[in-house]
N, CA, C and O atoms as CSV, one atom per row, in Angstrom:
chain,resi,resn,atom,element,x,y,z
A,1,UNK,N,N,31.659,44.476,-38.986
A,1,UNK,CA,C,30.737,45.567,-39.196
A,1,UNK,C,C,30.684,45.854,-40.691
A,1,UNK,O,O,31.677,45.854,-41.419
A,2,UNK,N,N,29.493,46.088,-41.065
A,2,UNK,CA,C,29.635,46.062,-42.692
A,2,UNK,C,C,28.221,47.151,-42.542
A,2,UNK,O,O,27.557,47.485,-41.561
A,3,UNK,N,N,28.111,47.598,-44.381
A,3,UNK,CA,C,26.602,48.264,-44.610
A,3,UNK,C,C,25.601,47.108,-44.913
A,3,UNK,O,O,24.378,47.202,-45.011
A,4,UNK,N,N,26.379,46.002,-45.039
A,4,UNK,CA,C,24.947,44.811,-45.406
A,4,UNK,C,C,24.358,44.528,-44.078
A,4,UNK,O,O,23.198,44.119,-44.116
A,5,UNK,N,N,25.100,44.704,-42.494
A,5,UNK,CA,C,24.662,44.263,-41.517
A,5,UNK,C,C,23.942,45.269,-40.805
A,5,UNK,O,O,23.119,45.023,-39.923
A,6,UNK,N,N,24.318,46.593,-41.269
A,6,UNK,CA,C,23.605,47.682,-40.942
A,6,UNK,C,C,21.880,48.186,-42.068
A,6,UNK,O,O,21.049,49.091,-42.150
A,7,UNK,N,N,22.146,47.152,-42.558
A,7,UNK,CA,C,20.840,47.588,-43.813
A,7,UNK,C,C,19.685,46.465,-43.227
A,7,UNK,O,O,18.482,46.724,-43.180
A,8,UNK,N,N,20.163,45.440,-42.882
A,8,UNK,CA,C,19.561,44.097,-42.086
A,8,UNK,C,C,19.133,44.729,-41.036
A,8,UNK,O,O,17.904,44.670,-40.990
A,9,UNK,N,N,19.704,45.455,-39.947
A,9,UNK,CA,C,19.272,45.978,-38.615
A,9,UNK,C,C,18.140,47.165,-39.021
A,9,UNK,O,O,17.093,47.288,-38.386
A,10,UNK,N,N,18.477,47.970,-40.103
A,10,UNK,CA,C,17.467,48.905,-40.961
A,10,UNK,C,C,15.931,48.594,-40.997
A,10,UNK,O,O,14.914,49.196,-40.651
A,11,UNK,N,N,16.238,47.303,-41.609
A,11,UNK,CA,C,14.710,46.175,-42.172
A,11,UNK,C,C,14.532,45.764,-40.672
A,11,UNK,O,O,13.356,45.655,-40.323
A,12,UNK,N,N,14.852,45.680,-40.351
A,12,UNK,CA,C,14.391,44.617,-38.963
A,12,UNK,C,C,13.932,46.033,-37.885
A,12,UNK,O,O,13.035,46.156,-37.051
A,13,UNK,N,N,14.748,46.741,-38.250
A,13,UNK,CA,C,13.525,48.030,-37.105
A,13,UNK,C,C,12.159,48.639,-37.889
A,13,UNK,O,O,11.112,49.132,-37.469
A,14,UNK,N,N,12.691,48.359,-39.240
A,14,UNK,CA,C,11.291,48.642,-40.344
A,14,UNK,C,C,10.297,48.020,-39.522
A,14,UNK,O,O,9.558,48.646,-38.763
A,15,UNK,N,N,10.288,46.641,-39.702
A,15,UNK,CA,C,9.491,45.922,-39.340
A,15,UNK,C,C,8.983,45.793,-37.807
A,15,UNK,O,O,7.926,45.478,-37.262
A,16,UNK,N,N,9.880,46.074,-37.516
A,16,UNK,CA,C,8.949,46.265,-35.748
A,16,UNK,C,C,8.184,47.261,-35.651
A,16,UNK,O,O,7.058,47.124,-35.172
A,17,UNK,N,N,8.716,48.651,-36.156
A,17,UNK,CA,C,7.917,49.852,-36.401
A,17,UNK,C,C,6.137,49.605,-36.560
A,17,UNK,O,O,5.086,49.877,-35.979
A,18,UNK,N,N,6.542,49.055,-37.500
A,18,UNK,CA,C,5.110,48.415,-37.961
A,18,UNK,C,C,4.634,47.438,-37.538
A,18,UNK,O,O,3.765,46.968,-38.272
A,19,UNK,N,N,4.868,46.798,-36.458
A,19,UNK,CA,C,4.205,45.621,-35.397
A,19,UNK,C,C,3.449,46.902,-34.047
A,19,UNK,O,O,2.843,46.581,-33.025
A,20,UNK,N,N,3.659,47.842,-34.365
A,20,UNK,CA,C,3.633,48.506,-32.994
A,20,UNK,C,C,2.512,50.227,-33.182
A,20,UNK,O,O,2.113,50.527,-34.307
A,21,UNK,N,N,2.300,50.784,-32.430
A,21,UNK,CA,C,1.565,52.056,-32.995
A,21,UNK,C,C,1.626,53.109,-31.938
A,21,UNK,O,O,2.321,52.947,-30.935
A,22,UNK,N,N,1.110,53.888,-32.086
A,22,UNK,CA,C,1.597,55.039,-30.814
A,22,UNK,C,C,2.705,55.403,-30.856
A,22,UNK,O,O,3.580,55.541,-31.710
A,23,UNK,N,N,2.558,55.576,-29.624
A,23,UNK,CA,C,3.812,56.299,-28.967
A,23,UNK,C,C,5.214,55.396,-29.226
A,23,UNK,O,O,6.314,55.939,-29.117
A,24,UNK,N,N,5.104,54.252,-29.509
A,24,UNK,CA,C,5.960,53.186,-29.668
A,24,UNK,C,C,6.585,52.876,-30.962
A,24,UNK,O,O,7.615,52.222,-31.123
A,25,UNK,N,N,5.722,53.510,-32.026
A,25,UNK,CA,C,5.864,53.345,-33.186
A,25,UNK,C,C,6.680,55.047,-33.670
A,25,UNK,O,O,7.305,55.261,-34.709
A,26,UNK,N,N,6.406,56.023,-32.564
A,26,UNK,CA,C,6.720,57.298,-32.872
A,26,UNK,C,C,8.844,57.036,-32.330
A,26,UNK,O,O,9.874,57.453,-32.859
A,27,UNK,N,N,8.591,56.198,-31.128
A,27,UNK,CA,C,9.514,56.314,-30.693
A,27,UNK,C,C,11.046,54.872,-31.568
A,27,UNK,O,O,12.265,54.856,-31.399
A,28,UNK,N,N,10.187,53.985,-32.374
A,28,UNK,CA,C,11.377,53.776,-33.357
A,28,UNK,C,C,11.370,54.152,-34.829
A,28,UNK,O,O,12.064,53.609,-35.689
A,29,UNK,N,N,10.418,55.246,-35.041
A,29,UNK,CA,C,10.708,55.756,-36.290
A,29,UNK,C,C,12.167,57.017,-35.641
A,29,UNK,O,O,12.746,57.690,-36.494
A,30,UNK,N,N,12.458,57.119,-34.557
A,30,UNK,CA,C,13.621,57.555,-34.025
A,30,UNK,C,C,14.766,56.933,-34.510
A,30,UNK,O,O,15.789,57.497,-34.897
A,31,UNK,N,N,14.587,56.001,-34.477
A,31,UNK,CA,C,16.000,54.715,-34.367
A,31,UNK,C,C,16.008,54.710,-35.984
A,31,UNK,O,O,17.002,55.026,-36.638
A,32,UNK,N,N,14.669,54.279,-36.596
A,32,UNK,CA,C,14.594,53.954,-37.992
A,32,UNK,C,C,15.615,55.570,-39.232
A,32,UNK,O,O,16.116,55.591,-40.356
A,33,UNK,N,N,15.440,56.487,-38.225
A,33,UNK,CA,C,15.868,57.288,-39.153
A,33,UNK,C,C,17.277,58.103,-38.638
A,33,UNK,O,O,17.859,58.928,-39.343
A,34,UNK,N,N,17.669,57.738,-37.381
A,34,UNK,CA,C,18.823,57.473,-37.298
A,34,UNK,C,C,19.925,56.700,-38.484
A,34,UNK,O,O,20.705,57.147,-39.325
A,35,UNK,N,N,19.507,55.275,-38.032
A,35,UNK,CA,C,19.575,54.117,-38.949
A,35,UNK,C,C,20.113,54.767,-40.568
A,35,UNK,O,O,21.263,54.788,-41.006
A,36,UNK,N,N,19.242,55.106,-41.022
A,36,UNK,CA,C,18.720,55.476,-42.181
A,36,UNK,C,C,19.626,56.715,-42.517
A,36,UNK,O,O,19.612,56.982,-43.719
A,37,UNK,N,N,20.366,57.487,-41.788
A,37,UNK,CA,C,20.823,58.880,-42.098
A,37,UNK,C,C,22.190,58.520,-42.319
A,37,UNK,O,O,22.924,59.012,-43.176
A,38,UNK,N,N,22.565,57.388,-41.269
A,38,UNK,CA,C,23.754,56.785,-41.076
A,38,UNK,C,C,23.999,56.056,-42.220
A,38,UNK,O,O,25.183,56.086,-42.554
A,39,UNK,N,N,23.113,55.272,-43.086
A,39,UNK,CA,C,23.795,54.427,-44.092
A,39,UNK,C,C,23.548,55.646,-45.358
A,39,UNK,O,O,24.259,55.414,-46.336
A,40,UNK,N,N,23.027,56.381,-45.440
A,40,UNK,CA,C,22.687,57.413,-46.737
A,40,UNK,C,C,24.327,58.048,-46.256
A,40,UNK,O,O,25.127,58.016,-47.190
A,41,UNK,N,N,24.788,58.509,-45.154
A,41,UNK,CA,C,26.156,59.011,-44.940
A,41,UNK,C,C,27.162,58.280,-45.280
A,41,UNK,O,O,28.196,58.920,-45.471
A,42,UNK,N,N,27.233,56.988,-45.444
A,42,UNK,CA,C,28.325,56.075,-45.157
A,42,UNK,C,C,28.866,55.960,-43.722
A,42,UNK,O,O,30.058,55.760,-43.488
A,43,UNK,N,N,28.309,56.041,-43.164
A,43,UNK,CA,C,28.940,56.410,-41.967
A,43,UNK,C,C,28.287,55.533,-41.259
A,43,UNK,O,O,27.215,55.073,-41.650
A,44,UNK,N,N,28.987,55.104,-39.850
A,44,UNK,CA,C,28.941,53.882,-38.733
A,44,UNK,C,C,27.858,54.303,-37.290
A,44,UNK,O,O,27.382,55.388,-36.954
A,45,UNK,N,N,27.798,53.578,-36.962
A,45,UNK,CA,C,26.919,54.224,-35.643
A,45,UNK,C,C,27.702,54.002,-34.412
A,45,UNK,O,O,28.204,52.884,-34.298
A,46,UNK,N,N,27.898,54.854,-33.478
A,46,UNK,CA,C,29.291,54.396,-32.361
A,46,UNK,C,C,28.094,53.456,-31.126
A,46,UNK,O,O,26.869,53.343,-31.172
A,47,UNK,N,N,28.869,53.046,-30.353
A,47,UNK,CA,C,28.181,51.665,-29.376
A,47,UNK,C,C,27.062,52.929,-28.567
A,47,UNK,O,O,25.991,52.546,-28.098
A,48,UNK,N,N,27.403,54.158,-28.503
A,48,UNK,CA,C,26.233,54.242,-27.636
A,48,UNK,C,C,24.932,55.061,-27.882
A,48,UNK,O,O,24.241,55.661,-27.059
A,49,UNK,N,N,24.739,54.897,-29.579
A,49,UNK,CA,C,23.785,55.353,-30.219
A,49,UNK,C,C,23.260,53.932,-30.246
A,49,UNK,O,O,22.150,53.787,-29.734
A,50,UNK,N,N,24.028,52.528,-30.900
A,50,UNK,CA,C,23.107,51.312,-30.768
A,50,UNK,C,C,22.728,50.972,-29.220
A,50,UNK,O,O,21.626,50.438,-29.096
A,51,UNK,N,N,23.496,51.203,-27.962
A,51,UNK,CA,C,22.839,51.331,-27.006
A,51,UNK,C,C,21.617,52.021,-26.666
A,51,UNK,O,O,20.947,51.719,-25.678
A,52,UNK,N,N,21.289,53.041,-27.560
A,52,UNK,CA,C,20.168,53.512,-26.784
A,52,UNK,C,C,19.169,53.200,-27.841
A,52,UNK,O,O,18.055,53.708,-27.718
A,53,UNK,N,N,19.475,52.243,-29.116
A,53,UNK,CA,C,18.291,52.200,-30.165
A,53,UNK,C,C,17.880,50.343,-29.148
A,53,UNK,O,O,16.777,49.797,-29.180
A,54,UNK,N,N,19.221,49.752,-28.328
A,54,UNK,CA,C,18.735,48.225,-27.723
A,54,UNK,C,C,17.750,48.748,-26.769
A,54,UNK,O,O,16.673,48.194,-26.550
A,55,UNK,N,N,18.068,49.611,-26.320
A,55,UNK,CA,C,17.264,49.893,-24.718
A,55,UNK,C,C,15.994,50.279,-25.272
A,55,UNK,O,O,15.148,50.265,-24.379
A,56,UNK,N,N,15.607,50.555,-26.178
A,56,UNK,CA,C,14.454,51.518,-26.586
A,56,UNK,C,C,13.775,50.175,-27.255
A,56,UNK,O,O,12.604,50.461,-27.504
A,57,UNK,N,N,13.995,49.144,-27.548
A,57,UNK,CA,C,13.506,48.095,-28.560
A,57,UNK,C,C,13.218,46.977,-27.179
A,57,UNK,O,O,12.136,46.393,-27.125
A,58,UNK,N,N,14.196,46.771,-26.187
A,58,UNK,CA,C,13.624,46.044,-24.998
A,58,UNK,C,C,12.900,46.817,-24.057
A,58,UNK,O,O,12.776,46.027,-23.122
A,59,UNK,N,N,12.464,47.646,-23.797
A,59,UNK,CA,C,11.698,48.992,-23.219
A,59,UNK,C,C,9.906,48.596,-23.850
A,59,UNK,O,O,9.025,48.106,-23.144
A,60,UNK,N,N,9.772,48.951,-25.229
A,60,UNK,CA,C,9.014,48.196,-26.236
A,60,UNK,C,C,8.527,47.033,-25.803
A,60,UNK,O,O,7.351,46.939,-25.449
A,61,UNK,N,N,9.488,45.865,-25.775
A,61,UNK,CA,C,9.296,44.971,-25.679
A,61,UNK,C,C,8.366,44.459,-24.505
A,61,UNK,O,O,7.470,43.615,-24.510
A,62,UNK,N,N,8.970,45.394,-23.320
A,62,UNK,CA,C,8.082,44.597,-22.372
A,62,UNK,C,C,6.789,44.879,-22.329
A,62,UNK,O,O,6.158,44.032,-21.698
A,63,UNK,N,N,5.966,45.999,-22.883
A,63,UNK,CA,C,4.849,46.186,-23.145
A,63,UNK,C,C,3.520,45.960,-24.474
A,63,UNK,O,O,2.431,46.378,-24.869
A,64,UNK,N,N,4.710,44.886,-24.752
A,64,UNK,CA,C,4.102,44.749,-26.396
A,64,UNK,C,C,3.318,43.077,-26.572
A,64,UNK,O,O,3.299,42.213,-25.696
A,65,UNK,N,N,2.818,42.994,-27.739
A,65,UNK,CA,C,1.800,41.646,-27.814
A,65,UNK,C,C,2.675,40.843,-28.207
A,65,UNK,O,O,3.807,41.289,-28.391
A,66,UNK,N,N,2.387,39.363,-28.458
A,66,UNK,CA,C,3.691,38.741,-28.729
A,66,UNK,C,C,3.972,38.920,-29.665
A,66,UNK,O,O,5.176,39.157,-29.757
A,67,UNK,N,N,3.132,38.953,-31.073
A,67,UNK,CA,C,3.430,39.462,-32.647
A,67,UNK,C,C,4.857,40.401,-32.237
A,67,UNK,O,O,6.022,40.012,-32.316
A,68,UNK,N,N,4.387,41.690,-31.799
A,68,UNK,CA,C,5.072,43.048,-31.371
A,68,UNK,C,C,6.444,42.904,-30.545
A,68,UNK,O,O,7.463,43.585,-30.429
A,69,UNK,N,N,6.017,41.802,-30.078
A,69,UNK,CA,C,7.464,41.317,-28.952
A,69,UNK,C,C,8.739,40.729,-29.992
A,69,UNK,O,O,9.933,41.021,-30.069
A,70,UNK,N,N,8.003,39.914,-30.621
A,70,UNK,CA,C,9.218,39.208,-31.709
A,70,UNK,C,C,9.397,39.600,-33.053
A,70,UNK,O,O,9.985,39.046,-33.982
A,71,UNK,N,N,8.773,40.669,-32.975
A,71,UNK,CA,C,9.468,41.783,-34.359
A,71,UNK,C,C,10.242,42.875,-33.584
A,71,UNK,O,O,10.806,43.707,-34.294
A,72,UNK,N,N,10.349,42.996,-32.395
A,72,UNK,CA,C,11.399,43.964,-31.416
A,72,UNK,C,C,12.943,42.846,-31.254
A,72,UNK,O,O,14.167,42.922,-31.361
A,73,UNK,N,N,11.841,41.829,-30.925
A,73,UNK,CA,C,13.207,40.743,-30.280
A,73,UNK,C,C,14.400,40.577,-31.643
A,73,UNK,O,O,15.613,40.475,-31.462
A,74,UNK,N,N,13.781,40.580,-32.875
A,74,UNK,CA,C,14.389,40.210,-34.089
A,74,UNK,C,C,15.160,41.623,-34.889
A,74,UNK,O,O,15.906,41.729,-35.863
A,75,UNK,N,N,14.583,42.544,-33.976
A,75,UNK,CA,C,15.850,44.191,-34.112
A,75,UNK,C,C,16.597,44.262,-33.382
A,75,UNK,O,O,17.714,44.759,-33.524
A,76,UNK,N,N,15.898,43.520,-31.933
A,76,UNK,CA,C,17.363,43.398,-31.047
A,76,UNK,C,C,18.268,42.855,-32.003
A,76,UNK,O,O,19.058,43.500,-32.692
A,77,UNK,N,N,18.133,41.881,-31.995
A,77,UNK,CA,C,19.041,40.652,-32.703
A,77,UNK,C,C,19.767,41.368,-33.779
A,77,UNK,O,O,20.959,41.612,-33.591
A,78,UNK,N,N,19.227,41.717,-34.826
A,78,UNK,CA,C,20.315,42.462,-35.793
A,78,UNK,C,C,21.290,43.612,-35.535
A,78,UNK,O,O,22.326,43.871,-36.147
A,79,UNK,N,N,20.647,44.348,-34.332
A,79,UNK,CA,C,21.738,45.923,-33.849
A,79,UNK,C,C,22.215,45.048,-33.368
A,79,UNK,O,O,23.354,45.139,-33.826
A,80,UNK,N,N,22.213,43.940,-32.551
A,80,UNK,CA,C,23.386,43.322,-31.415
A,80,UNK,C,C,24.465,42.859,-32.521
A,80,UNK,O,O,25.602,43.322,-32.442
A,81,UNK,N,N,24.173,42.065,-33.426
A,81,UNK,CA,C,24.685,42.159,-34.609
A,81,UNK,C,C,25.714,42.755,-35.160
A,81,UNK,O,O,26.871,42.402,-35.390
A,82,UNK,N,N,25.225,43.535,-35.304
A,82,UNK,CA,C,26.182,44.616,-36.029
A,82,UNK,C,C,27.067,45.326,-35.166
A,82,UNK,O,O,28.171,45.789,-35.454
A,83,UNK,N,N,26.456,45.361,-34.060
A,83,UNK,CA,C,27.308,46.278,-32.516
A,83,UNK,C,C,28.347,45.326,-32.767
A,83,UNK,O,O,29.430,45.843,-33.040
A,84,UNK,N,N,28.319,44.309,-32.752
A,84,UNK,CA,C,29.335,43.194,-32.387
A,84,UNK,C,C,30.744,43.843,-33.593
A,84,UNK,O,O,31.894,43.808,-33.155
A,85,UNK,N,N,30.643,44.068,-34.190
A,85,UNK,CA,C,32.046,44.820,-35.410
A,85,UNK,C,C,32.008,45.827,-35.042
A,85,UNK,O,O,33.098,46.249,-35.429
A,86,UNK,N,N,31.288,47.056,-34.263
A,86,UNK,CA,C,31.829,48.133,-34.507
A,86,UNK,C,C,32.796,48.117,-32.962
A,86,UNK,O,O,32.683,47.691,-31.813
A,87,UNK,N,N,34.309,49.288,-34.266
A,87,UNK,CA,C,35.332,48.834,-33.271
A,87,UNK,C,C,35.108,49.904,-31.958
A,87,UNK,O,O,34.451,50.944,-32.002
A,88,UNK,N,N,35.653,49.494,-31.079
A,88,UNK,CA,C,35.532,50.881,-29.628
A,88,UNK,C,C,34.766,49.450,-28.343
A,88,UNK,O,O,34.556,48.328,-28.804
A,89,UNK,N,N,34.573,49.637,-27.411
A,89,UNK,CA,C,33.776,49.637,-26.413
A,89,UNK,C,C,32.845,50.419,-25.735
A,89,UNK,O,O,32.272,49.974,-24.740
């Protein structure tokens, strides 16, 4: 778990944000500024805040175009990421 892997998961919800609009785009500028409060703190995100930023990005996903699908799929990928170091279950 590091801030470089948490700044990567940052950019990568940036970018889905902006594959997406509505209600969808309202609902990961949630995550995005979560994200965002957490690395301005120094501070870590515990497993079940990135649980509910995965569920909210595959949620997304299933209603999205494919552009929209694989800029979600590629935030999955970085929170899973980073979940993977933070210590706890």
């Amino acid at each position: 778990m590091s801030a470089d892997e948490l700044e990567t998961a940052l950019e990568a919800l940036r970018t889905a944000r902006e594959a997406v609009d509505g209600e969808a785009a309202d609902r990961l500028e949630t995550a995005v500024d979560r994200v965002e409060t957490a690395l301005e703190a120094g501070r870590t995100l515990d497993h079940g805040a990135l649980a509910r930023i995965t569920r909210t990005l595959e949620e997304l996903a299933e209603e999205a175009d494919d552009d929209a699908a694989a800029a979600l799929a590629d935030a999955k990928a970085a929170v899973s990421a980073y979940r993977e170091g933070v210590p706890g279950a």
